[in-house]
Backbone and ligand atoms as CSV (ligand in chain L), in Angstrom:
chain,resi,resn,atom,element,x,y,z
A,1,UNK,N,N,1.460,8.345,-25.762
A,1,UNK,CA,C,1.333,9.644,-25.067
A,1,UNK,C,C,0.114,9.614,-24.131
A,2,UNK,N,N,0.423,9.876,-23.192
A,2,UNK,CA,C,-0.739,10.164,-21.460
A,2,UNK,C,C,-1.720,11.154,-22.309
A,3,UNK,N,N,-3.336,10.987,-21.771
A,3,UNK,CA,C,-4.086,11.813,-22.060
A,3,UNK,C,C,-3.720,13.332,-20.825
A,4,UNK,N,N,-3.950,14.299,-20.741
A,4,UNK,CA,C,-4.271,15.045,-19.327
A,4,UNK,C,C,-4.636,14.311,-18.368
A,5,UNK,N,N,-6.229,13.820,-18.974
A,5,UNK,CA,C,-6.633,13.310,-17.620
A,5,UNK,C,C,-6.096,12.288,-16.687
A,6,UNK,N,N,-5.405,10.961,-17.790
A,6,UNK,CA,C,-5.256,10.204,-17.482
A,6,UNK,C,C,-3.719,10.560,-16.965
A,7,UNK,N,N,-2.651,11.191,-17.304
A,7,UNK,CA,C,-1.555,12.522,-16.448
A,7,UNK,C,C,-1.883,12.663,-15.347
A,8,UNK,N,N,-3.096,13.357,-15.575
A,8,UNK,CA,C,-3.235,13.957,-13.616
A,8,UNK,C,C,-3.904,12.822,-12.732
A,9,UNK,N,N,-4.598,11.457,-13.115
A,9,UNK,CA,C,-4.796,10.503,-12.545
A,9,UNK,C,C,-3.589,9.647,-11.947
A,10,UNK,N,N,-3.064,9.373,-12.673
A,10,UNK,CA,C,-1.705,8.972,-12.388
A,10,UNK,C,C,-0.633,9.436,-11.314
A,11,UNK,N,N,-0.584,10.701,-11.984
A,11,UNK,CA,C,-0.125,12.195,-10.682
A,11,UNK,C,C,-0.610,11.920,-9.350
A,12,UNK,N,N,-1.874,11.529,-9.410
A,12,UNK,CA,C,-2.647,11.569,-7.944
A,12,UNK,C,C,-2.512,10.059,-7.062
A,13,UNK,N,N,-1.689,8.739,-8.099
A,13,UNK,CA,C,-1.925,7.687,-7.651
A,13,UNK,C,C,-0.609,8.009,-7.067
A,14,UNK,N,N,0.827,8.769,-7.482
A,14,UNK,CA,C,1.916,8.860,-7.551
A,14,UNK,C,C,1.753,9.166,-5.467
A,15,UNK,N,N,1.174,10.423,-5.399
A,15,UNK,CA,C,0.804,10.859,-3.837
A,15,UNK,C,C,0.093,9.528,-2.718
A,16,UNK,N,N,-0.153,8.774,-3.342
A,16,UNK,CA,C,-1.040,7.712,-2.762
A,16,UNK,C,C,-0.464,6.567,-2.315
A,17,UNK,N,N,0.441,6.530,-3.625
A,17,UNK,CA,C,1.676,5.457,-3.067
A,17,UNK,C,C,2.661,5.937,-1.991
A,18,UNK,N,N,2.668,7.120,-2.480
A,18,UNK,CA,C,3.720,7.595,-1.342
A,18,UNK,C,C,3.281,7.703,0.173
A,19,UNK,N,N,2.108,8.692,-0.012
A,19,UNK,CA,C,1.581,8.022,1.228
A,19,UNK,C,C,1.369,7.074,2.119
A,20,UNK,N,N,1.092,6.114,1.042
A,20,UNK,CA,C,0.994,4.700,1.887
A,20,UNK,C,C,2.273,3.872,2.832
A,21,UNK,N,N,3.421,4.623,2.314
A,21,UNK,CA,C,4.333,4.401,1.878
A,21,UNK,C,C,4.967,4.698,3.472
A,22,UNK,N,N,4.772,5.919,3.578
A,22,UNK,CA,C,5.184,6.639,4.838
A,22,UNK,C,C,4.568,6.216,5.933
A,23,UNK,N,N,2.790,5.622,5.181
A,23,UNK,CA,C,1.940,5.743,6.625
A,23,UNK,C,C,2.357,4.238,6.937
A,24,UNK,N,N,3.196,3.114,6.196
A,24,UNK,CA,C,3.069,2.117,6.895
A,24,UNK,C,C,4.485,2.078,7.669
A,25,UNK,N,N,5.636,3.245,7.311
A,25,UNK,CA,C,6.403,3.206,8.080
A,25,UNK,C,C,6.482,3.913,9.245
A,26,UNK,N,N,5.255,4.660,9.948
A,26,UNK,CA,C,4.735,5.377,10.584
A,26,UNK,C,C,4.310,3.756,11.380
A,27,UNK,N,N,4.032,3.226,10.920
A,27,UNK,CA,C,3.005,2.152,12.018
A,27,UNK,C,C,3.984,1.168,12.055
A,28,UNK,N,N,5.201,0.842,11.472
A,28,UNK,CA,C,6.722,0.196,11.889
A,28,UNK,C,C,7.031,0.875,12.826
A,29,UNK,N,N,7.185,2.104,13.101
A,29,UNK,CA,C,7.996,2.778,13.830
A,29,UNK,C,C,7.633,2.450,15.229
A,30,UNK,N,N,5.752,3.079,15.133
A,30,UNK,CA,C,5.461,2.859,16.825
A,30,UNK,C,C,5.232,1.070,16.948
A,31,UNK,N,N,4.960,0.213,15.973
A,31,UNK,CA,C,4.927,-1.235,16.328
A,31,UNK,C,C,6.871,-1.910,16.819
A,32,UNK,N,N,7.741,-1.132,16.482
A,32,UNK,CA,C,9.120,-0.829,17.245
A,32,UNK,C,C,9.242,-0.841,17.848
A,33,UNK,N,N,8.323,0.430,18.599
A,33,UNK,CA,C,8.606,1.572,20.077
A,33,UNK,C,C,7.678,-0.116,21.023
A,34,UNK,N,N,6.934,-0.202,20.304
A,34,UNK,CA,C,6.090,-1.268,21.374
A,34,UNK,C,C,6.515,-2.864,21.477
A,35,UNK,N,N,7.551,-2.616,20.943
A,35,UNK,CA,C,8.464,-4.305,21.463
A,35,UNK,C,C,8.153,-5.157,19.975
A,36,UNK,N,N,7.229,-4.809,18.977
A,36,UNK,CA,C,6.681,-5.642,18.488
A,36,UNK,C,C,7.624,-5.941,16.560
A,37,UNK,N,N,8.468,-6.451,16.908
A,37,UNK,CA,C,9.940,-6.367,15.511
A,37,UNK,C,C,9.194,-6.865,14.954
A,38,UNK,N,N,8.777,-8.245,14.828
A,38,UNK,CA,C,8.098,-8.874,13.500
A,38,UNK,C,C,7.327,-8.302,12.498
A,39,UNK,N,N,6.024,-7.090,13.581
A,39,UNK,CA,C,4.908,-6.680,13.073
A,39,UNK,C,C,5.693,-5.416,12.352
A,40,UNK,N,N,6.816,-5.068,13.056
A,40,UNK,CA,C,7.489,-4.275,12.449
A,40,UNK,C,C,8.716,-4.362,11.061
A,41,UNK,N,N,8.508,-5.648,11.668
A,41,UNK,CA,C,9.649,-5.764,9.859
A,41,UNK,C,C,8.845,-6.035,8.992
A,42,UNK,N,N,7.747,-6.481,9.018
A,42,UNK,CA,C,6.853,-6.510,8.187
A,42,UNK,C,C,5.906,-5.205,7.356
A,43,UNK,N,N,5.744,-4.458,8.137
A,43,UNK,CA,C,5.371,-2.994,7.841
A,43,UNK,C,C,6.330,-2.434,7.418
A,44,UNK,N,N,7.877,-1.988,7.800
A,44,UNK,CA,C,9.350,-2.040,7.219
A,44,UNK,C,C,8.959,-2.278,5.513
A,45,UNK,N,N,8.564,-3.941,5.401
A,45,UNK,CA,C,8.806,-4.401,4.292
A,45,UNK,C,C,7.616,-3.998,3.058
A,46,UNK,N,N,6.642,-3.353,3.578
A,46,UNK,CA,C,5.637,-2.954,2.866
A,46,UNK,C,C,6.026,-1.337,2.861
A,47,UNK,N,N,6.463,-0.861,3.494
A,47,UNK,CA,C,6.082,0.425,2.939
A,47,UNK,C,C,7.535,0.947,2.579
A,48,UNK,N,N,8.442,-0.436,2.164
A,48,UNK,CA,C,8.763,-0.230,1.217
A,48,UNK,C,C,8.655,-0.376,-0.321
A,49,UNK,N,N,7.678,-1.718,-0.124
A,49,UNK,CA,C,6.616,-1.838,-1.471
A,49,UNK,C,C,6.403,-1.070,-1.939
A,50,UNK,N,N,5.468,-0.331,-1.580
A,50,UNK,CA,C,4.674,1.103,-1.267
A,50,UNK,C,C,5.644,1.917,-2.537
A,51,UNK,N,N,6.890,2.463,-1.938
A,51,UNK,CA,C,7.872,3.309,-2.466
A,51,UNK,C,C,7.970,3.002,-3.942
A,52,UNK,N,N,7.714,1.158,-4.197
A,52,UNK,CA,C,8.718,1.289,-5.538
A,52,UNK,C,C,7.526,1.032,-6.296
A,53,UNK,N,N,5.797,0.722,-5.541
A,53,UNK,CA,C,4.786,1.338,-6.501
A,53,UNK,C,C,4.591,2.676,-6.807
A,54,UNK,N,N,5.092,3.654,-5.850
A,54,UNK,CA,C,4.840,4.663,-6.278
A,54,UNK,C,C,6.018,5.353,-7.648
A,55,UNK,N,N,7.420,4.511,-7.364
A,55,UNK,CA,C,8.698,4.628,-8.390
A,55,UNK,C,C,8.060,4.031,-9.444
A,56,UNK,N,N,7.613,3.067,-9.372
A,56,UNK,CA,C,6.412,2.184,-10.953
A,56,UNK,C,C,6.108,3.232,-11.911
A,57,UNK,N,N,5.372,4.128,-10.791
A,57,UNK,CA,C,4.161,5.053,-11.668
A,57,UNK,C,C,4.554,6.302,-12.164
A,58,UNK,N,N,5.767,6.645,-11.208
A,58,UNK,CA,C,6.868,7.701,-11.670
A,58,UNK,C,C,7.388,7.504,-12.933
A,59,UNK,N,N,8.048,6.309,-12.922
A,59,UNK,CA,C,8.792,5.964,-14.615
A,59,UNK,C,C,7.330,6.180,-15.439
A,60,UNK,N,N,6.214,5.297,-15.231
A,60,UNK,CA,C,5.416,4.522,-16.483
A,60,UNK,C,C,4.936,6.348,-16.817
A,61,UNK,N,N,4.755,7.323,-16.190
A,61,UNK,CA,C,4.199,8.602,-16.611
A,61,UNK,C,C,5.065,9.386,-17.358
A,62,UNK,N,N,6.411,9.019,-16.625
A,62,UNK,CA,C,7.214,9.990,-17.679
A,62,UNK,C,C,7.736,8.980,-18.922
A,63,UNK,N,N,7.953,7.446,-19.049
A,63,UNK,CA,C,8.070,7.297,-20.004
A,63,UNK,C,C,7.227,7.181,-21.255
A,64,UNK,N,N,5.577,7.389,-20.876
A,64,UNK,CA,C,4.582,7.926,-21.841
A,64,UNK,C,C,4.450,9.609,-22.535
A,65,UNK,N,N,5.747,9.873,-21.794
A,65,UNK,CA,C,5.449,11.603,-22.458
A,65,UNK,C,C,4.644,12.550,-21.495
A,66,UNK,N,N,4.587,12.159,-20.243
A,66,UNK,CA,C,3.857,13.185,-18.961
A,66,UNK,C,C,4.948,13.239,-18.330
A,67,UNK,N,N,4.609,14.196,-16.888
A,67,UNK,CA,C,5.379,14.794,-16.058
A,67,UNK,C,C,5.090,14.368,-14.757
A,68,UNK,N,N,5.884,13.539,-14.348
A,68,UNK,CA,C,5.711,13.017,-12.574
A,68,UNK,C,C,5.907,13.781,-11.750
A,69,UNK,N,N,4.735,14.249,-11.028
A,69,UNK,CA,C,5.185,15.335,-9.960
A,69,UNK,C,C,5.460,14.478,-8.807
A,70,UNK,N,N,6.596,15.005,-7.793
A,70,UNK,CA,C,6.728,14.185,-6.946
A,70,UNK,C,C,6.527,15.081,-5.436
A,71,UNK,N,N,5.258,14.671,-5.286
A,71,UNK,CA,C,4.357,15.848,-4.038
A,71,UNK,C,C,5.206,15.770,-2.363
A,72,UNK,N,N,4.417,16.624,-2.224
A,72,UNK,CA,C,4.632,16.727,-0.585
A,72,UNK,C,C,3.633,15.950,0.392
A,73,UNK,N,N,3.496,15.215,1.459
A,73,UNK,CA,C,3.049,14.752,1.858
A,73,UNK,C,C,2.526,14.570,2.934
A,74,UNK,N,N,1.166,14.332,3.708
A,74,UNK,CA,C,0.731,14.693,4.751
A,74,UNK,C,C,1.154,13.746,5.946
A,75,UNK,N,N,1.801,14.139,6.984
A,75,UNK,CA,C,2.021,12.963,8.067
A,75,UNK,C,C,0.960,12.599,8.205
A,76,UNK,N,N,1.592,10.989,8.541
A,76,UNK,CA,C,0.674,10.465,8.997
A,76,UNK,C,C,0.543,9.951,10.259
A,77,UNK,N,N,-0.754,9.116,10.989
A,77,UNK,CA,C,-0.526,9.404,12.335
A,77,UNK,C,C,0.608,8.737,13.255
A,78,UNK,N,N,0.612,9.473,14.668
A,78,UNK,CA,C,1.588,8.783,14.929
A,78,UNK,C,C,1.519,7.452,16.094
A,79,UNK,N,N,0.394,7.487,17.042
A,79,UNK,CA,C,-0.038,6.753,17.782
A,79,UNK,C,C,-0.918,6.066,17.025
A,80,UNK,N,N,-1.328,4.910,17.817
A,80,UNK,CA,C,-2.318,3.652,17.400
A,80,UNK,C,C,-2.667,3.022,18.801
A,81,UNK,N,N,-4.481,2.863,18.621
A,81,UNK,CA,C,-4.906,2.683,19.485
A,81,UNK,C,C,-4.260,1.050,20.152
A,82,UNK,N,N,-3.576,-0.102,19.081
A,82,UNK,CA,C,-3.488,-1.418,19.175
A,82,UNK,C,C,-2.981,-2.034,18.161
A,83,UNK,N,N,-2.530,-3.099,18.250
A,83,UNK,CA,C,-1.948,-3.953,17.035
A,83,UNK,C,C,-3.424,-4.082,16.035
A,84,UNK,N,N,-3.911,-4.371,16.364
A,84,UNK,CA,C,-5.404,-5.135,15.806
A,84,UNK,C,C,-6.195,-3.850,15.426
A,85,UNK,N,N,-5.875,-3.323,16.007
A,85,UNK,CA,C,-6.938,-1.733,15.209
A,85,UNK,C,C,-6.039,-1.408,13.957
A,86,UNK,N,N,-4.872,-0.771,14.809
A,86,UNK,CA,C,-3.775,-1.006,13.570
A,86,UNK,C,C,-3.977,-1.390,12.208
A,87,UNK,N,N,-3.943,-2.868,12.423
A,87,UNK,CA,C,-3.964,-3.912,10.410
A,87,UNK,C,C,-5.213,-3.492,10.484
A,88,UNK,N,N,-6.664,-3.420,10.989
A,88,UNK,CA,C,-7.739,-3.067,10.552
A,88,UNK,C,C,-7.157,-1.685,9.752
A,89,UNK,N,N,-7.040,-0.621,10.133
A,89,UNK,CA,C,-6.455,1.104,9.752
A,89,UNK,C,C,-5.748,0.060,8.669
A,90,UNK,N,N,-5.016,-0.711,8.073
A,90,UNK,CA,C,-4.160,-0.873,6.714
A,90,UNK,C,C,-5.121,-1.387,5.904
A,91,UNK,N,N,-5.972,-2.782,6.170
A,91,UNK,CA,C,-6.977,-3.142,5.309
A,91,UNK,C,C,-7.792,-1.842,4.734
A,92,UNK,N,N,-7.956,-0.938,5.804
A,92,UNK,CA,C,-9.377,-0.138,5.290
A,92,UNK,C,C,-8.586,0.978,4.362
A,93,UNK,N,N,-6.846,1.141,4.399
A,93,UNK,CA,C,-6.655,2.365,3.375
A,93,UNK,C,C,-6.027,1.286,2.004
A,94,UNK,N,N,-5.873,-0.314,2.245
A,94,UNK,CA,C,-6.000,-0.756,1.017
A,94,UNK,C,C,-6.793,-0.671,-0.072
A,95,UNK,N,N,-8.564,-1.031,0.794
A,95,UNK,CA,C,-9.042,-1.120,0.330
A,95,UNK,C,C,-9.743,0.310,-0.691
A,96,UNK,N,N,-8.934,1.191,0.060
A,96,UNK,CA,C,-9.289,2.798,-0.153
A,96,UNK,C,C,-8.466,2.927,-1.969
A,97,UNK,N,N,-7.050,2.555,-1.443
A,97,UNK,CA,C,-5.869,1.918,-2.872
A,97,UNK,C,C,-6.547,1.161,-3.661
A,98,UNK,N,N,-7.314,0.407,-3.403
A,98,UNK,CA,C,-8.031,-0.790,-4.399
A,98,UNK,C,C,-8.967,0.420,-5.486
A,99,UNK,N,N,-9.566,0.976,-4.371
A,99,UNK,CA,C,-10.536,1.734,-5.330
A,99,UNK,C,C,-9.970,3.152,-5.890
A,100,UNK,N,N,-8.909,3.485,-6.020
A,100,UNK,CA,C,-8.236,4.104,-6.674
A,100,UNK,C,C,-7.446,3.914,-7.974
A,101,UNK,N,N,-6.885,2.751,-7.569
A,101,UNK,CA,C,-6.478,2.047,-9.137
A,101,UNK,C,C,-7.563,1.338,-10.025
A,102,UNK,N,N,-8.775,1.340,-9.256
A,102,UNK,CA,C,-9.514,1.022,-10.168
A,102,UNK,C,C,-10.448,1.978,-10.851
A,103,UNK,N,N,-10.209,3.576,-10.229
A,103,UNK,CA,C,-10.092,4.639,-10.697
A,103,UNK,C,C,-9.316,5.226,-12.180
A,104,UNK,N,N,-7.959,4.626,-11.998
A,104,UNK,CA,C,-7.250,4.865,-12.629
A,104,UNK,C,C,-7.413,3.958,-14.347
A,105,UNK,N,N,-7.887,2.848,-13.871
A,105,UNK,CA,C,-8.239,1.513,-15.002
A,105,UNK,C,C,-9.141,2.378,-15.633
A,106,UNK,N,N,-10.509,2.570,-14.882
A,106,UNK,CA,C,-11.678,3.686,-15.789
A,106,UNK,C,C,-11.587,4.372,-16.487
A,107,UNK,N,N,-10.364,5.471,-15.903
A,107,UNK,CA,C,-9.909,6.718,-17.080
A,107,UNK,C,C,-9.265,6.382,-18.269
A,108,UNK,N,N,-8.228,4.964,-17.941
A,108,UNK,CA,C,-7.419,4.494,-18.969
A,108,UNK,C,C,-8.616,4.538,-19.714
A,109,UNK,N,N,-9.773,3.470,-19.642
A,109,UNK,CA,C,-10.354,2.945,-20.419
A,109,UNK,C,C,-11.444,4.069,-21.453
A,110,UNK,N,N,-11.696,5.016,-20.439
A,110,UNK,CA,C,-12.491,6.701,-21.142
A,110,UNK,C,C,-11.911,7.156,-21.764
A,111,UNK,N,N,-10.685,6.721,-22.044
A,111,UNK,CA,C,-9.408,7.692,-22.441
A,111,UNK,C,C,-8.931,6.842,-23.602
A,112,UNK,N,N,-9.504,5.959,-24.121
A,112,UNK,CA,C,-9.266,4.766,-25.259
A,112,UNK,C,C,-7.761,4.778,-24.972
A,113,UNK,N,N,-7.292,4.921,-23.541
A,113,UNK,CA,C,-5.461,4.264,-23.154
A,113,UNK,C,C,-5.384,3.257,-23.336
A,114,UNK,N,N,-5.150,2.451,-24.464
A,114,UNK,CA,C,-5.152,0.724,-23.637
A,114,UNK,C,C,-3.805,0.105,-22.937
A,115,UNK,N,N,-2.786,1.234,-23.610
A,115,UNK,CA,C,-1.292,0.858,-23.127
A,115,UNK,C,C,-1.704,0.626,-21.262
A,116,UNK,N,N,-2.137,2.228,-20.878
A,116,UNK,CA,C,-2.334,2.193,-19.364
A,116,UNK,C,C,-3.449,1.239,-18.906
A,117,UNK,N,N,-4.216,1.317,-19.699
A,117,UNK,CA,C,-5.016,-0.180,-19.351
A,117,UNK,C,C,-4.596,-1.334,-19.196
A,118,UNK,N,N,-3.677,-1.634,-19.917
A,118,UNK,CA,C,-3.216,-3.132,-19.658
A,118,UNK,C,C,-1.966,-2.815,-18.818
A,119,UNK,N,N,-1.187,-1.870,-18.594
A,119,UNK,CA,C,-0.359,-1.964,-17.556
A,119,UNK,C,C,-1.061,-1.863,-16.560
A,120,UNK,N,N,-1.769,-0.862,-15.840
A,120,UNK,CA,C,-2.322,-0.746,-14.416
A,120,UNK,C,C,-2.624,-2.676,-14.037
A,121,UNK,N,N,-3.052,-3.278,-15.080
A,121,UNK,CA,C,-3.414,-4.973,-14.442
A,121,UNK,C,C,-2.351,-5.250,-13.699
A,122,UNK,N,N,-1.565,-4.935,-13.716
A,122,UNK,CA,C,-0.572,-5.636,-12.297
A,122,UNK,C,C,-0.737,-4.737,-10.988
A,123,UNK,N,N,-0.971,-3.728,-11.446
A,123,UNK,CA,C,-1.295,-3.163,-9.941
A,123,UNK,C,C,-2.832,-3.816,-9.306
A,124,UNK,N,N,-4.265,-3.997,-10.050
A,124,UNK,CA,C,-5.376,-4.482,-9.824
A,124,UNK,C,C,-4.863,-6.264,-8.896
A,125,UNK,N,N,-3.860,-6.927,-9.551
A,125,UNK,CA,C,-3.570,-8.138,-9.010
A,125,UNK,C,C,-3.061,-7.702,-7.662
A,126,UNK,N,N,-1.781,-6.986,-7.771
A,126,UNK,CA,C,-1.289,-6.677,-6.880
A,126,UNK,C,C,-2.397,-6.562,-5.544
A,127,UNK,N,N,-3.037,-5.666,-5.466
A,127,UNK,CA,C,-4.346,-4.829,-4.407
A,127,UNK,C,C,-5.045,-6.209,-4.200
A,128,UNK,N,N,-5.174,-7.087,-5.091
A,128,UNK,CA,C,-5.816,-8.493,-4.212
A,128,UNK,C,C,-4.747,-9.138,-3.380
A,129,UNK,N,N,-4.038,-9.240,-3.512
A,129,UNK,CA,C,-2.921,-10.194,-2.803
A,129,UNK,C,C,-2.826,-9.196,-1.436
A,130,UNK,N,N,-2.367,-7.908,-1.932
A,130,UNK,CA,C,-2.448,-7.001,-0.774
A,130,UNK,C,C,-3.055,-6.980,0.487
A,131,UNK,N,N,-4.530,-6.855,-0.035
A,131,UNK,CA,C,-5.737,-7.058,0.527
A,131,UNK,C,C,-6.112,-8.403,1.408
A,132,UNK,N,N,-5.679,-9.616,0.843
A,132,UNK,CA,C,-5.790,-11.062,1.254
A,132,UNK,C,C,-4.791,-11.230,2.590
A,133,UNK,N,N,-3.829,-10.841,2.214
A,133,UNK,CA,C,-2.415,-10.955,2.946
A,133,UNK,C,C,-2.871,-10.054,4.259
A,134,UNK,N,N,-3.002,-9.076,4.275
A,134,UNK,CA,C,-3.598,-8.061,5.530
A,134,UNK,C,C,-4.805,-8.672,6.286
A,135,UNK,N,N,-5.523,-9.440,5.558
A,135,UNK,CA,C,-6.930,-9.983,5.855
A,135,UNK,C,C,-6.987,-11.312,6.916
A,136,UNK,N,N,-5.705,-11.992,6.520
A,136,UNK,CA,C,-4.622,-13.145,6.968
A,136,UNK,C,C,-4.635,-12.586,8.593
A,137,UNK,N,N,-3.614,-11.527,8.724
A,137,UNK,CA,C,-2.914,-11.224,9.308
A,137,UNK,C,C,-4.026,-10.907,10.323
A,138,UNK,N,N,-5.407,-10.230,10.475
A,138,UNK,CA,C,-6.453,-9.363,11.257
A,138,UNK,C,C,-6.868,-11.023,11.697
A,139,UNK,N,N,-7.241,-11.925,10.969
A,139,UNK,CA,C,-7.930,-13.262,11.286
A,139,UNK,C,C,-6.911,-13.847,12.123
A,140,UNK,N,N,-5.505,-13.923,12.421
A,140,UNK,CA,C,-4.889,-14.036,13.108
A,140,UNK,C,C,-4.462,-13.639,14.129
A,141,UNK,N,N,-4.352,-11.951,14.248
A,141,UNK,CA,C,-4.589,-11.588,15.831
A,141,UNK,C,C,-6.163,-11.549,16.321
A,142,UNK,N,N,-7.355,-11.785,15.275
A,142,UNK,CA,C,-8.296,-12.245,16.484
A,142,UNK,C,C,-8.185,-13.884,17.543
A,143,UNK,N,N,-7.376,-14.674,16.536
A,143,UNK,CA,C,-7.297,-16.011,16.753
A,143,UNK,C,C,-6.769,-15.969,18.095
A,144,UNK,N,N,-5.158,-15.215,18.392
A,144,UNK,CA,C,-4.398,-15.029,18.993
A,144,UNK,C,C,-4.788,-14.562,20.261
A,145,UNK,N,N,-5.330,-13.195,20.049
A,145,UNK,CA,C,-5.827,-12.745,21.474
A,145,UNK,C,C,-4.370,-12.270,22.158
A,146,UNK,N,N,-4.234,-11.368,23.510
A,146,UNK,CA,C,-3.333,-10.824,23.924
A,146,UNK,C,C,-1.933,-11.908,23.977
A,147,UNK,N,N,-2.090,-12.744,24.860
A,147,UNK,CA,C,-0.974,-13.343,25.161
A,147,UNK,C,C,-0.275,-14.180,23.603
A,148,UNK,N,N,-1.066,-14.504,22.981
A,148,UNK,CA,C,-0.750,-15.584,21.515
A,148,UNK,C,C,0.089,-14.058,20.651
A,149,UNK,N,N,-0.327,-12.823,20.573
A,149,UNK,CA,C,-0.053,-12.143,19.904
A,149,UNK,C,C,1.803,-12.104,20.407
A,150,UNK,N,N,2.252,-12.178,21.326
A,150,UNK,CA,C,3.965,-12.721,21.066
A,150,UNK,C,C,4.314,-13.318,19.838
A,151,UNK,N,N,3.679,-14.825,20.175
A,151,UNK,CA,C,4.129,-15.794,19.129
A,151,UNK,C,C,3.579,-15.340,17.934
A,152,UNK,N,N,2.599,-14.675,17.924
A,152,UNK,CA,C,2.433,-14.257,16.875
A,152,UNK,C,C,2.995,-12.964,15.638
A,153,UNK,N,N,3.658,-12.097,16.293
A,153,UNK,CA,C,5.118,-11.258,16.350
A,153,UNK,C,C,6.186,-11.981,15.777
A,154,UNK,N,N,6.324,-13.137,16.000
A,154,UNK,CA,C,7.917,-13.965,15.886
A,154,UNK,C,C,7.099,-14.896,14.392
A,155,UNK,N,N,6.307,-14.816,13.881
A,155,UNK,CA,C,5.794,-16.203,12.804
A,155,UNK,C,C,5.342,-14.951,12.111
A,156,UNK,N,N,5.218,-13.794,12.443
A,156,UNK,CA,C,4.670,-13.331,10.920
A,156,UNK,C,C,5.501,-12.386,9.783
A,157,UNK,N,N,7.203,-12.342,10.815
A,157,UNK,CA,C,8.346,-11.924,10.142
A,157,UNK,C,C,8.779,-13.122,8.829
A,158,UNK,N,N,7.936,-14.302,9.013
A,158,UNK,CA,C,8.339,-15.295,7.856
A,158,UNK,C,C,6.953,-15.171,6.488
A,159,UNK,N,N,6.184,-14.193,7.343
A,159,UNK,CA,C,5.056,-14.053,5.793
A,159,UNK,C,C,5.324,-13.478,4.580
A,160,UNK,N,N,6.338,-12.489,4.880
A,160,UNK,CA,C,6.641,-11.754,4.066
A,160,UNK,C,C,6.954,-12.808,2.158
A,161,UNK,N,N,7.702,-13.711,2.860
A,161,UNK,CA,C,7.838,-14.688,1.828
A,161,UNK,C,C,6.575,-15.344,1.080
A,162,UNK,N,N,5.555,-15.435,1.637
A,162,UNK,CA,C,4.374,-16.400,1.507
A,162,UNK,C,C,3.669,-16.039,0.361
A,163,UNK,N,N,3.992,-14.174,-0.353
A,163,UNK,CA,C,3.171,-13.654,-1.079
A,163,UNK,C,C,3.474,-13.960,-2.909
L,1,OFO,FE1,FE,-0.776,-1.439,-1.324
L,1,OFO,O1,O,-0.884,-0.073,-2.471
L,1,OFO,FE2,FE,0.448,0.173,-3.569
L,1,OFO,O2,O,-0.599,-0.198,-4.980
């Protein structure tokens, strides 16, 4: 059985995923509008991730005996200054996710949860790979620079596999 706190922590990671969820198909959409498919099937393919971390946390709350609220959500934006500002804007709300589930680990652990303690560890792995993989991707359009960023569009629809 979920403590409260550790209920409404959960509750709040539930909005977070979702968010993320939307905001990276928000940045598919206009990386679309701007010719750019790869960067876009790739964002496509994460924020559908996104969805079935946030479906993760939906089941793991209600099958502990809590109540998954499933919120409303704030758009997110719709322009972007650039490709490269862009994955910077994803690293920096990963890293925002990183420190949320490791939010969530704390309470488990205040909360003598150990069930949710030792489940959240796949999400903590997860947020490194996350994190690495995005980190990849920023070190690569600096490499690239305007004109390389084509080829670089067409090679990073095969990363998706790499993780
Ligand atoms: Fe990339 O965030 Fe989910 O966990």
């Amino acid at each position: 059985m979920l403590t409260k706190k550790v209920e409404e922590i959960c509750n709040r990671q539930i909005e977070r995923e979702g968010y993320s969820s939307n905001l990276y198909m928000s940045m598919a959409s206009w990386a679309e509008n701007k010719g750019m498919a790869g960067m876009a099937a790739w964002l496509y393919a994460q924020a559908d991730e996104e969805r079935m971390h946030m479906l993760k946390f939906i089941r793991f709350v209600n099958e502990r005996g809590g109540v998954a609220v499933i919120p409303a959500f704030k758009q997110p934006p719709v322009k972007y200054k650039g490709i490269h500002e862009m994955f910077k804007e994803v690293l920096r709300h990963e890293q925002f996710i990183s420190a949320s589930i490791n939010e969530v680990l704390a309470a488990s652990i205040a909360e003598n949860d150990y069930a949710t303690t030792n489940w959240i560890q796949w999400f903590v792995k997860e947020q490194v790979e996350e994190e690495s993989s995005v980190q990849l991707i920023i070190d690569k359009l600096a490499l690239a620079g305007e004109q390389g960023i084509y080829f670089l569009d067409r090679d990073i629809m095969r990363m998706r596999g790499e993780k």
